[in-house]
Structures are given as structure tokens and as C-alpha cells.
C-alpha positions as a Markdown table, in Angstrom:
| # | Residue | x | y | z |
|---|---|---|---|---|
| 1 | Unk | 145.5 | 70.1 | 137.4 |
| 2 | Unk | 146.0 | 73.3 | 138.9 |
| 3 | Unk | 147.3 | 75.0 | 136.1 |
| 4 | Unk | 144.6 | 73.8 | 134.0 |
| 5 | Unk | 142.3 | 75.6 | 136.6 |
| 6 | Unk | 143.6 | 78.8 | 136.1 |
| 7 | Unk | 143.6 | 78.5 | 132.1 |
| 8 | Unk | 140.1 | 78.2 | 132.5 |
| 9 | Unk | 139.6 | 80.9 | 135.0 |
| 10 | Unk | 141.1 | 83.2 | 132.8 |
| 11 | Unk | 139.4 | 81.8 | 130.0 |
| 12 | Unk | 136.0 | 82.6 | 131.7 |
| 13 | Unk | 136.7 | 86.3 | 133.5 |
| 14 | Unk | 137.7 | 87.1 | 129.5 |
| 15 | Unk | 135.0 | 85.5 | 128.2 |
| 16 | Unk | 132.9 | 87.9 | 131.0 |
| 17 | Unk | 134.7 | 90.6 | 130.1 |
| 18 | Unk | 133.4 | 90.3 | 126.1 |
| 19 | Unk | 130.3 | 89.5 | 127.5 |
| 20 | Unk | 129.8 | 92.4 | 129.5 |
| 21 | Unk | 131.4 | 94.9 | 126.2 |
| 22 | Unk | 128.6 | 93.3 | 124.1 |
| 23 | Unk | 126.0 | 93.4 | 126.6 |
| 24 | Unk | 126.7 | 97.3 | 126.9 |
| 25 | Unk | 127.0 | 97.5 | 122.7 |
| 26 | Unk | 123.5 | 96.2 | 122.6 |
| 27 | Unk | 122.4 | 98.2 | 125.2 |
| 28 | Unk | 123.6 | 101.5 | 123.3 |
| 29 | Unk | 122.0 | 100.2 | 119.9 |
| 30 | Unk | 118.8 | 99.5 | 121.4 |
| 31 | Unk | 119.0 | 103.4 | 122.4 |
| 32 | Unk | 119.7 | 104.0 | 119.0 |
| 33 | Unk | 117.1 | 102.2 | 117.7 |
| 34 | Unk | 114.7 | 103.7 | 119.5 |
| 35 | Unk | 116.1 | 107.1 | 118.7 |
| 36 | Unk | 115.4 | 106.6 | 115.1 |
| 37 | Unk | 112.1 | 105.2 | 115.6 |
| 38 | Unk | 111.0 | 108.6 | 117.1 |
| 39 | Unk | 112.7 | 110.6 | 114.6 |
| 40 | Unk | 110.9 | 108.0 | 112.1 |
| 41 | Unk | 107.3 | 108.7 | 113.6 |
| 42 | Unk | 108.2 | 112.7 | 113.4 |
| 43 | Unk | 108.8 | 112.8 | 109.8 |
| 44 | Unk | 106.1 | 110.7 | 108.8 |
| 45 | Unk | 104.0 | 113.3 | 111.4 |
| 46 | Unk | 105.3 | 116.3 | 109.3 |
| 47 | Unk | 104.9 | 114.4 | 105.9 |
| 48 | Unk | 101.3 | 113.9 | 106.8 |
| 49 | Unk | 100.7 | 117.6 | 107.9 |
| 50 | Unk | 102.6 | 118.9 | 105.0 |
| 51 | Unk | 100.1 | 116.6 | 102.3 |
| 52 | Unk | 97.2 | 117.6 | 104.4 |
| 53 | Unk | 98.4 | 121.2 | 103.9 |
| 54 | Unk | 99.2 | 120.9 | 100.0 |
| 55 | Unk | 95.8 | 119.2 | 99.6 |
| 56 | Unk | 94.1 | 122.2 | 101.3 |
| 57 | Unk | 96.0 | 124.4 | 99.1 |
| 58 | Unk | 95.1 | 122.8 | 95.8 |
| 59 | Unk | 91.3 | 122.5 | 97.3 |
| 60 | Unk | 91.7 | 126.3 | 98.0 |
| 61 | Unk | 93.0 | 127.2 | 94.3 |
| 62 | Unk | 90.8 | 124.8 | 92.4 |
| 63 | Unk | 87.4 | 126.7 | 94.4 |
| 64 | Unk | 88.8 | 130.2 | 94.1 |
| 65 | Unk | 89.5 | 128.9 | 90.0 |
| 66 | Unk | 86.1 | 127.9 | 89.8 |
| 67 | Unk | 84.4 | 130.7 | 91.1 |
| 68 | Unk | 86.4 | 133.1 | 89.0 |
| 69 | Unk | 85.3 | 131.1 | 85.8 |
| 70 | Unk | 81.7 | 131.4 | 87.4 |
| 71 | Unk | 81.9 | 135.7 | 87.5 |
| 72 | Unk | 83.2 | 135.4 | 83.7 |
């Protein structure tokens, strides 16, 4: 009965011991995941500044086209 005992006690501080190594895995890809979510949101930031800024552009160009055509 006794050795039995201890079988199972080692049985469960291992199993505690992969517990805790997973616990602290899914701790460091939560931090991951969040990681990329911010660098997600900052791309799709500068994406959106850098169409805002080609639309001005081609705004820009298509007046400055159509007021040269105009003086002609």
C-alpha cells in the first residue's frame, strides 16, 4: 500500500511539474499574442495613413492637371 502511495506521489509532483512548464508556455504565448496584435494595429495605422496620403496625392495631381488643361 505504501509503495503504491509513493507511485502516485510522484506521479502527481510530475504531473505538477508539466503543469506548471505549460502554465508558464501559455503564459509567454499570451505575451506573444499580444505583441503581434500591437504590431498588427501599427501596420494597419500606417497602411491607412499611407492610402490617406496617396489619395491626397492623386487629388493634388488630378486638380493641378485640371487647372493646367483650364490655362490651355
Amino acid at each position: 500500500m505504501k509503495a503504491q502511495t509513493n507511485k502516485m506521489d510522484k506521479e502527481l509532483k510530475n504531473l505538477n511539474s508539466l503543469n506548471t512548464a505549460l502554465a508558464e508556455f501559455v503564459a509567454v504565448l499570451f505575451k506573444n499574442e499580444e505583441t503581434l496584435k500591437n504590431n498588427i494595429a501599427k501596420q494597419r495605422a500606417r497602411i491607412s495613413y499611407q492610402t490617406n496620403k496617396i489619395r491626397s496625392f492623386k487629388d493634388a495631381l488630378y486638380q493641378t492637371t485640371q487647372m493646367i488643361q483650364n490655362e490651355v
